[in-house]
N, C-alpha and C positions, 0 to 999 in steps of 0.2 A: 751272717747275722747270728749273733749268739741265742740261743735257746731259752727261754725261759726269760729273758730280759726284759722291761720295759724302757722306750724312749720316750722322756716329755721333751718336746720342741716350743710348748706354749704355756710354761709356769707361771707365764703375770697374769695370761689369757684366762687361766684355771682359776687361780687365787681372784680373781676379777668377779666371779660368779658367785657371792656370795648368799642371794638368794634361795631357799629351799626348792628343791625340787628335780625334775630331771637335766643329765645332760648330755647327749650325745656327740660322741668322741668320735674324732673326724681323723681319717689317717689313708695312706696310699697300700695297696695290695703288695708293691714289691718292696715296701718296708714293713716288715710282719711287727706287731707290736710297735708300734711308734705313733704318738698323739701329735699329732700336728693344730689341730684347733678344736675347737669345741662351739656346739649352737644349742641355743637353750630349748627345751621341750613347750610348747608354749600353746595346746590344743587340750587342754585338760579341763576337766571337767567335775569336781571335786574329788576323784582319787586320782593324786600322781602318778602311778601307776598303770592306769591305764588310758592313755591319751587316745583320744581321736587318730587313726593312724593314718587314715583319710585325707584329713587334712596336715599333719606332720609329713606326708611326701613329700610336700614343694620342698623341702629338702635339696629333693634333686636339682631344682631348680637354680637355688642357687649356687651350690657345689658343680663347678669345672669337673667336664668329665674324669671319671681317671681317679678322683678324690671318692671314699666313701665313710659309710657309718663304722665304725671299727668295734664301737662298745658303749655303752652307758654309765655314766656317774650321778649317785645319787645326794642329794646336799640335804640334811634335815639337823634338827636340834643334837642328835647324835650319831654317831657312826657305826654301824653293826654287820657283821658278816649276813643277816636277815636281808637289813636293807639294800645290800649287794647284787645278793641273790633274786630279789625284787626287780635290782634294776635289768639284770641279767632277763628276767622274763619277759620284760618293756620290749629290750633290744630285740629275743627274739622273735616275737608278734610285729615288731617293726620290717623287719627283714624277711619275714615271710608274705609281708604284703607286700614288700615290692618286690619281691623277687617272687612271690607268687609260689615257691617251695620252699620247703622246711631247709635254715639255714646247719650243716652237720660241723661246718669250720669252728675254729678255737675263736674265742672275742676276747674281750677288754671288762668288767666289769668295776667298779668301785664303788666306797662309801666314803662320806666325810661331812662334818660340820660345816656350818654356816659360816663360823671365822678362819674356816679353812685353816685348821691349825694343826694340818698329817691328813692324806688320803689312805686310807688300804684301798690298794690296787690287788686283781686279783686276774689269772687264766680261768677263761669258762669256758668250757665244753658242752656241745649242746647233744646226748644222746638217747637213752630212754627216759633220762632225769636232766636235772642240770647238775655237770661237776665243777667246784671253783675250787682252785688255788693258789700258792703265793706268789708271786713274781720271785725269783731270786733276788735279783737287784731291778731297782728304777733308779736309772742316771738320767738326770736334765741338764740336757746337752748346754754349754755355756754360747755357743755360737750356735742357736737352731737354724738362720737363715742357710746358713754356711754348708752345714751340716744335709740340710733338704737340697740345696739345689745343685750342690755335687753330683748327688747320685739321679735327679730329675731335672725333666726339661719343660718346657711353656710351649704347647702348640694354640693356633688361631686359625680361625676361618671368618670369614662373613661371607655370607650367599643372599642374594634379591630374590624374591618369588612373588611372582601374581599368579594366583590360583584361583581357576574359576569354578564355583561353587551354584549349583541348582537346588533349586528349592522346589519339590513337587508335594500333594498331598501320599503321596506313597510315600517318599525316601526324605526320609529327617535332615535337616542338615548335617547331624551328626557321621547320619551312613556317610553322605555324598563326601564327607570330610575325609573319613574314614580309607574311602575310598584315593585320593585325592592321597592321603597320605602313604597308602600300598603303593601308588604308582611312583610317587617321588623316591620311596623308598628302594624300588627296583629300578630305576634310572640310577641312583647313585650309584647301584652296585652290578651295573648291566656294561655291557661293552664299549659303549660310547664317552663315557664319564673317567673324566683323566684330569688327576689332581696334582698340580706343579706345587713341590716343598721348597719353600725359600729359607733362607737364610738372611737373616736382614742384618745388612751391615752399614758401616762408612757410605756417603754417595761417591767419594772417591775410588771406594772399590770397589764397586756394584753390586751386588747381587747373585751369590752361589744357588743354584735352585737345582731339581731334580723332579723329571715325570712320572709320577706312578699311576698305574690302572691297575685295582682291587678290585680283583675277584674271585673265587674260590679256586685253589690252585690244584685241588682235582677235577674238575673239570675242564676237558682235554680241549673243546672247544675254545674255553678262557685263557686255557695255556698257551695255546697257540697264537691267542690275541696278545695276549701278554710277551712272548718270546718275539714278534713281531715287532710293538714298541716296543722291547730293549733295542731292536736294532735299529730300529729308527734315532733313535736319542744316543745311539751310539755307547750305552751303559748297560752293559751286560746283568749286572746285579742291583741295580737303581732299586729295585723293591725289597731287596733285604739289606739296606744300607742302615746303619741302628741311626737312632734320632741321634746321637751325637755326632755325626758325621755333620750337623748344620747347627749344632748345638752353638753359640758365642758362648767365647769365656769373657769378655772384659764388656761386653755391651748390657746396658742394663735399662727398664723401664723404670722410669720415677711414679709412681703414684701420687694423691693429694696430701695424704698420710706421712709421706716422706721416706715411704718402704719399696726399696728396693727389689728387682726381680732379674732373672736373665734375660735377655732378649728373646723374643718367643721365636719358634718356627711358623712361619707365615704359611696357610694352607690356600689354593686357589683352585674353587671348582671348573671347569671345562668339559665341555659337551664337543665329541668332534661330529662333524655335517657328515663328513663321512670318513668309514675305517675299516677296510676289509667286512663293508656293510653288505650282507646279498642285494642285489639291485628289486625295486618291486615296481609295480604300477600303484600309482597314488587311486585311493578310492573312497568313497564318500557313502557315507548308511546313511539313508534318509529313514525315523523311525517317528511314524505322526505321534501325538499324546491328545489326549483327549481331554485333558486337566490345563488349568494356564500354569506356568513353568515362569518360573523368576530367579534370575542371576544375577549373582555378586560377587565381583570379582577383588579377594583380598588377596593385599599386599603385605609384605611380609618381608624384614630385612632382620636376618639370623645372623648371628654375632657368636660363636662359641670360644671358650676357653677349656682347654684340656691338661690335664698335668701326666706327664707319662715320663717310664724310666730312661734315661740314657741310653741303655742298652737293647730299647725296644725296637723291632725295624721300621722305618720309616712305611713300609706296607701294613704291618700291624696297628699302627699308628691309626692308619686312615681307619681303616676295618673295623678295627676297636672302639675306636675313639670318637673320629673327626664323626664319620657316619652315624653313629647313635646317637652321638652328639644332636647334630641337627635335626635328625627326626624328633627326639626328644623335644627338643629347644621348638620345635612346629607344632607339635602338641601343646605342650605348655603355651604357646602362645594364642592358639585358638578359644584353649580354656579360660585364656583370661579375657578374655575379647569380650564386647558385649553383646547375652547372650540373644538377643531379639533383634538387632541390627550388623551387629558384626564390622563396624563402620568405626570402631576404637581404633587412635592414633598409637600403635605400641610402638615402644621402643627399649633395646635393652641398653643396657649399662653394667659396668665394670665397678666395685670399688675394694679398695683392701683398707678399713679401719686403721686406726691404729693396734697392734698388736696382734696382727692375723699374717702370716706369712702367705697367705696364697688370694688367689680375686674371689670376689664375693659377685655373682650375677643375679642383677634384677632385673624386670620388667615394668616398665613403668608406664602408662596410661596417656600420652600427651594432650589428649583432648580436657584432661583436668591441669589448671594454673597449679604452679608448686604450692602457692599460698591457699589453694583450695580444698575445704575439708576431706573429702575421699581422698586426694596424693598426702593430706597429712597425715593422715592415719594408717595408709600404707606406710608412712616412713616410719611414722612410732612404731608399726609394728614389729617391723624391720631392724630397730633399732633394740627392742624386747628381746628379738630374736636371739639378736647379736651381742647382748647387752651390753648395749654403748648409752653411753649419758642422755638423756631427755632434754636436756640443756642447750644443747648445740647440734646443727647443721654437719653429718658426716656422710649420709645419703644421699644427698640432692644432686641432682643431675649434673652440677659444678661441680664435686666430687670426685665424679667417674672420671678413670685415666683411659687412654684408647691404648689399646694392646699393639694394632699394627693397622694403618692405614695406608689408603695409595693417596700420593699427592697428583692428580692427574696433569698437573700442566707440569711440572717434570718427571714425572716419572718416578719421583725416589718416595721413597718409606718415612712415614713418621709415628711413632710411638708416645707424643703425649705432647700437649699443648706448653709449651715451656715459657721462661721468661729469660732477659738478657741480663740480668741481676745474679748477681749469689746468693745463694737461699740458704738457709739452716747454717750458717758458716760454724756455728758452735761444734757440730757430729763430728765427730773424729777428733776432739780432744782429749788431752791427757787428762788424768783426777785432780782436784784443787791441793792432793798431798795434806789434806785435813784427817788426822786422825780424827776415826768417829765420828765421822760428820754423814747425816741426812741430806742427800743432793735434792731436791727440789728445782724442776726447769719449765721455760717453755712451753708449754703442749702446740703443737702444731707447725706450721711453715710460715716464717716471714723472708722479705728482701733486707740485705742488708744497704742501707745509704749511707754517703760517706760525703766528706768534701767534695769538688771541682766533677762531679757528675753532672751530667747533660749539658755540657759546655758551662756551667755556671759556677762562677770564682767566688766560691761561698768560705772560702777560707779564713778562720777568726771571725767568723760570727753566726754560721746559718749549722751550728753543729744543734741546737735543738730542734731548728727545722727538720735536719737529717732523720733523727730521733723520729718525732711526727709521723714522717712518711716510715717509716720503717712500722710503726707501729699500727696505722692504715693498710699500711701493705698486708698484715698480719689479719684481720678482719677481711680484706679482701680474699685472700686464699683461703681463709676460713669459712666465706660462702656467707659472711653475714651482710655483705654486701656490694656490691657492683658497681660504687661510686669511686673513681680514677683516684689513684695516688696525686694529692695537687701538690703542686711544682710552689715555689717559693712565693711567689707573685699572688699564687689564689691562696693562701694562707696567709697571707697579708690583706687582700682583697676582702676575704671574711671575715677576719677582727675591725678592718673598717667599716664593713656593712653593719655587723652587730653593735657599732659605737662603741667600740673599746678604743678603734686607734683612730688619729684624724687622717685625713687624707692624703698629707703629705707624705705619711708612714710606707704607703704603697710605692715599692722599687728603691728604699733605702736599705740599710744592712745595719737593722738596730737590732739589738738580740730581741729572742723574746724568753720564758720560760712556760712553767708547770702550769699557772695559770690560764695563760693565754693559749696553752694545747689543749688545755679542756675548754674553753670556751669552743675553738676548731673544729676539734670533735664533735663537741654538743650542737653545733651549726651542720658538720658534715654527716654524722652519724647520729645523731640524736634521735631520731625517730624513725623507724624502719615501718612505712605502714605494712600489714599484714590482715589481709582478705580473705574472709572464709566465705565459703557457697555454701548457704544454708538451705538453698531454695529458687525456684527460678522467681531469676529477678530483684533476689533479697540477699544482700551481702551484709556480713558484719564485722566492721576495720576495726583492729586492734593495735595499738599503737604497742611498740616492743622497746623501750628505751634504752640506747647504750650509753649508760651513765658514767662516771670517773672518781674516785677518791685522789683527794690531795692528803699525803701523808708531810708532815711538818715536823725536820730537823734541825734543833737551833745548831749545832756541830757537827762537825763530819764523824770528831770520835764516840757522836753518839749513837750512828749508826748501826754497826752492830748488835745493838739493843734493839732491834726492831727486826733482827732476822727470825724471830719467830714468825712473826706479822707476815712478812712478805715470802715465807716458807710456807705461810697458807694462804696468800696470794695465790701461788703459783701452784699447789694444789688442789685449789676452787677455782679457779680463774683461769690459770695459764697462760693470760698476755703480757706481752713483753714491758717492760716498766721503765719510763720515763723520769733519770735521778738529772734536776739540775741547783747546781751550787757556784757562787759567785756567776762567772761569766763560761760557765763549761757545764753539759751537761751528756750526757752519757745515757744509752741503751741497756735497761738492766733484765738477764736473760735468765738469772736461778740463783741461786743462795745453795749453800752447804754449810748446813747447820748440827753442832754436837749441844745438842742439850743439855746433857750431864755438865760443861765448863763453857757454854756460853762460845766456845769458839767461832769463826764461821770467815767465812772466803763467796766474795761474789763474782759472777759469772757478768763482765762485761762488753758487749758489744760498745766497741769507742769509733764516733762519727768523723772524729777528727785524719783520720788516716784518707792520705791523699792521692796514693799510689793508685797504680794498675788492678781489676778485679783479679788478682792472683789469691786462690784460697794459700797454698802453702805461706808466704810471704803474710800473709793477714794474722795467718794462726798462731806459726814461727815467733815473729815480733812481736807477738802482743794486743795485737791490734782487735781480735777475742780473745779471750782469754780469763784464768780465773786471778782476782784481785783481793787481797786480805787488807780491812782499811791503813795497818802499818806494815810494811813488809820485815824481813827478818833482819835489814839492815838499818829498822827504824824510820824511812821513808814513809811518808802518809799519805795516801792516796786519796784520799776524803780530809780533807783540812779542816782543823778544829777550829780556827779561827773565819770559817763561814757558816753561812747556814745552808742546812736543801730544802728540796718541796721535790717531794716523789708524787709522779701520777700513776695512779694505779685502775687502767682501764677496767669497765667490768663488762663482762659476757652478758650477750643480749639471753633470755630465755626463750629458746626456739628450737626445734627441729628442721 
């Protein structure tokens, strides 16, 4: 790693923050200088400067082991080698409270405006003063994904624990927790506790894994346990094998977001009954109390995520990682518990936003409904945090992707709740070849429909249907709502319910267009109630309305003309749009717009393709693709002699 460098891995993530205030820069220890993400300061209290550090920990919480604070960036009306130096002081009062010693290592410091328009980056040193200087260079890396997870890998664990907790007037809950937590903590790392590393692969090829038992490797006692399981398992070096020994190159976890990961290494704790245990006689202290004593036994289901180097050993891994991990992640979750019953439904969750290359972990409360005030304002805060839009659903427990599950009735691995559709087919295209053009797309995950899907011969007439459900599907993965993609028959069903069509309409193959999807909509999606707990026994419904704009082209070739409009569609909005003209109408996915000469090429997803779900063959042909309304050989692809009616869904307001 070059010296003096800096790496940005997360330049939309940065520019994203345009808020004043702090920000702390998120980055891995075996990549020295390198920003991988950034989470907003968000515990202040009229000087930015000096937040609550208290409450700024949960930090940890949601950073995967492995990930830490690397430095701070300040955002205000101006940018000053001052205000640097400021933030430099933030970071290190941050870092001495959770590390509990004065931090002596090099950090990350910076300053910069509000319209983020140039950061000075700077090296800070922490030793009788603060010293900062310039970075040589800052490169942002053009493939950050690429670029991190080369040289890093993804471990997981999940562990069950009921833990039984006393309540006496002598000992706090806190003690007996405390306690409770010492012992779990010397099981994991005591002679019985034997952690199998998987590799989660194909169900065709099963499962590569590896036993380790971490324990300190001077201690002779350990070693000798340890040298014993190697030969058991018949792997002599099994505990210094680096993580890429299990590391996938071609396997990847899809998130909701649409951001891709490697395949993590799967962690499994194991207790053995017995292992070169001294044999004892079982014995029982009988110790009377003279106080009454009340037990509650909480449950507890730990979920970690870890990021560590490729080259770290799979024994270091645990010891490091996995292990603090959970302790940590047991803490944290006591703390959030309720504090006078302890009878909170918790559970964590996984999510990676849009623009964050790594997991984000939460805890979340299930004894509160999603729609119920306390998880709403966990999520906004969450979303403050992260500063992600207020506008939309990117938290909620639909969100979260699962890193690595057992499927117990076979036995194989799954990593994320999928669908039998192709999704995003747009990713992986080439540029529209628009000089100077502003791309405008999508935000989010839809399915793509097409003709002759689900056994049904909608060919030449159910292409705006297709559309529809592509455009439902789009909302449903977006978590605004949980009501099924309907099939041709219930989209006919409810334009005759609402008296648009008569009866006999139901099971024919009359087209339909723009109009009559927003009626659909307005029927299917129209009203999302939403239920806040104000109070026991007192709720208050708020109706969240997903409404639709009908945009009206009397010509195809006046389209064009409107690519401002639907360039800030798809920058407020980002649902996929609904173009129908004549007896054809088409999925519209983004615009590329050159302002300066009115140019512009559309992104469209065409229903008409009848083929096999083959992404190559879909992309290859055409069949996404970007479309200029005349092509270079005079071809129109929007015809002047009809007219359109664009529907332009709009985003519920909600978290």
């Amino acid at each position: 790693m070059e010296k003096n460098v800096l790496r940005i891995l997360c330049s939309d993530l940065i520019k994203a923050r345009k808020e004043p205030g702090l920000q702390w820069l998120i980055g891995v220890p075996f990549m020295p200088f390198t920003i991988i993400s950034c989470f907003k300061c968000i515990h202040t209290a009229g000087n930015p400067f000096a937040p609550n550090y208290t409450a700024e920990a949960d930090l940890q919480v949601l950073l995967p082991r492995g990930l830490e604070i690397i430095g701070a960036l300040y955002v205000s009306d101006t940018k000053s080698r001052e205000n640097a130096l400021k933030a430099a002081d933030s970071f290190s009062e941050l870092k001495r409270y959770l590390l509990s010693v004065q931090n002596e290592s090099s950090f990350v410091t910076g300053s910069t405006t509000s319209n983020i328009d140039g950061i000075d980056y700077f090296i800070c040193t922490k030793g009788k003063s603060l010293l900062i200087e310039n970075f040589e260079s800052v490169i942002h890396e053009e493939k950050p994904a690429q670029y991190l997870w080369d040289a890093a890998c993804l471990l997981c664990c999940q562990m069950s624990l009921s833990l039984p907790v006393y309540f006496s007037s002598n000992k706090s809950s806190e003690e007996q927790f405390s306690l409770l937590v010492e012992d779990f903590a010397a099981n994991l790392k005591g002679p019985r506790a034997v952690f199998q590393a998987e590799k989660v692969v194909s169900q065709s090829e099963g499962c590569s894994s590896v036993l380790l038992q971490c324990m300190e490797l001077n201690d002779s006692a350990s070693q000798k346990n340890i040298d014993s399981l190697k030969r058991s398992i018949g792997n002599q070096n099994a505990c210094f094998l680096p993580c890429s020994t299990l590391c996938s190159t071609d396997k990847h976890v899809l998130s909701a977001s649409g951001v891709e990961f490697p395949e993590p290494i799967k962690i499994t704790v194991f207790y053995q009954s017995s292992h070169n245990l001294k044999a004892f006689a079982p014995r029982v202290d009988y110790i009377p109390v003279k106080e009454d004593v009340r037990v509650i036994t909480v449950k507890v289901k730990l979920d970690i995520a870890c990021v560590a180097s490729r080259e770290l050993s799979l024994s270091d891994a645990v010891s490091k990682l996995i292990i603090p991990g959970l302790i940590e992640q047991l803490k944290a979750m006591w703390k959030a518990a309720d504090t006078k019953t302890r009878k909170s439904k918790l559970c964590i969750y996984h999510f990676c936003p849009s623009g964050f290359l790594h997991p984000v972990t939460a805890i979340y409360d299930l004894s509160f409904g999603e729609t119920e005030r306390k998880q709403v304002e966990e999520r906004k805060r969450l979303h403050v945090r992260l500063k992600l839009p207020l506008d939309r659903p990117m938290v909620r427990a639909a969100n979260a992707f699962i890193l690595a599950s057992t499927d117990a009735a076979s036995g194989t691995y799954t990593t994320r709740k999928g669908t039998m559709r192709l999704t995003n087919v747009h990713i992986g295209l080439s540029s529209s070849g628009l000089a100077g053009g502003q791309m405008s797309l999508v935000e989010g995950s839809y399915e793509y429909y097409h003709y002759l899907q689900d056994g049904l011969d909608d060919n030449g007439w159910g292409c705006a249907y297709r559309s529809l459900q592509t455009i439902i599907s789009w909302f449903r993965l977006q978590q605004y709502t949980s009501v099924d993609v309907p099939s041709h028959r219930k989209i006919q069903e409810t334009l005759v319910e609402i008296g648009d069509k008569e009866p006999l309409f139901i099971g024919s193959r009359e087209w339909i267009g723009a109009i009559e999807l927003s009626f659909v909509l307005d029927k299917l999606l129209g009203t999302i109630s939403y239920c806040l707990l104000v109070g026991v026994g007192k709720d208050i419904k708020e109706n969240i309305k997903v409404s639709c704009k009908i945009l009206n082209v009397r010509s195809g070739s006046e389209l064009p003309e409107k690519c401002r409009e639907l360039a800030l569609h798809f920058q407020t909005q980002g649902t996929p749009i609904m173009i129908g003209g004549g007896v054809l109408a088409y999925t519209l996915l983004g615009v590329d717009y050159n302002e300066l000469n009115g140019d512009c090429a559309f992104l469209i997803l065409d229903p008409h393709y009848t083929g096999t779900d083959d992404l190559k063959t879909i992309q290859v042909n055409g069949w996404c693709g970007w479309k200029k309304a005349v092509s270079s050989k005079g071809k129109e692809f929007f015809l002047r002699d009809k007219f359109y009616n664009l529907l332009l869904p709009q985003r519920p307001n909600m978290v």
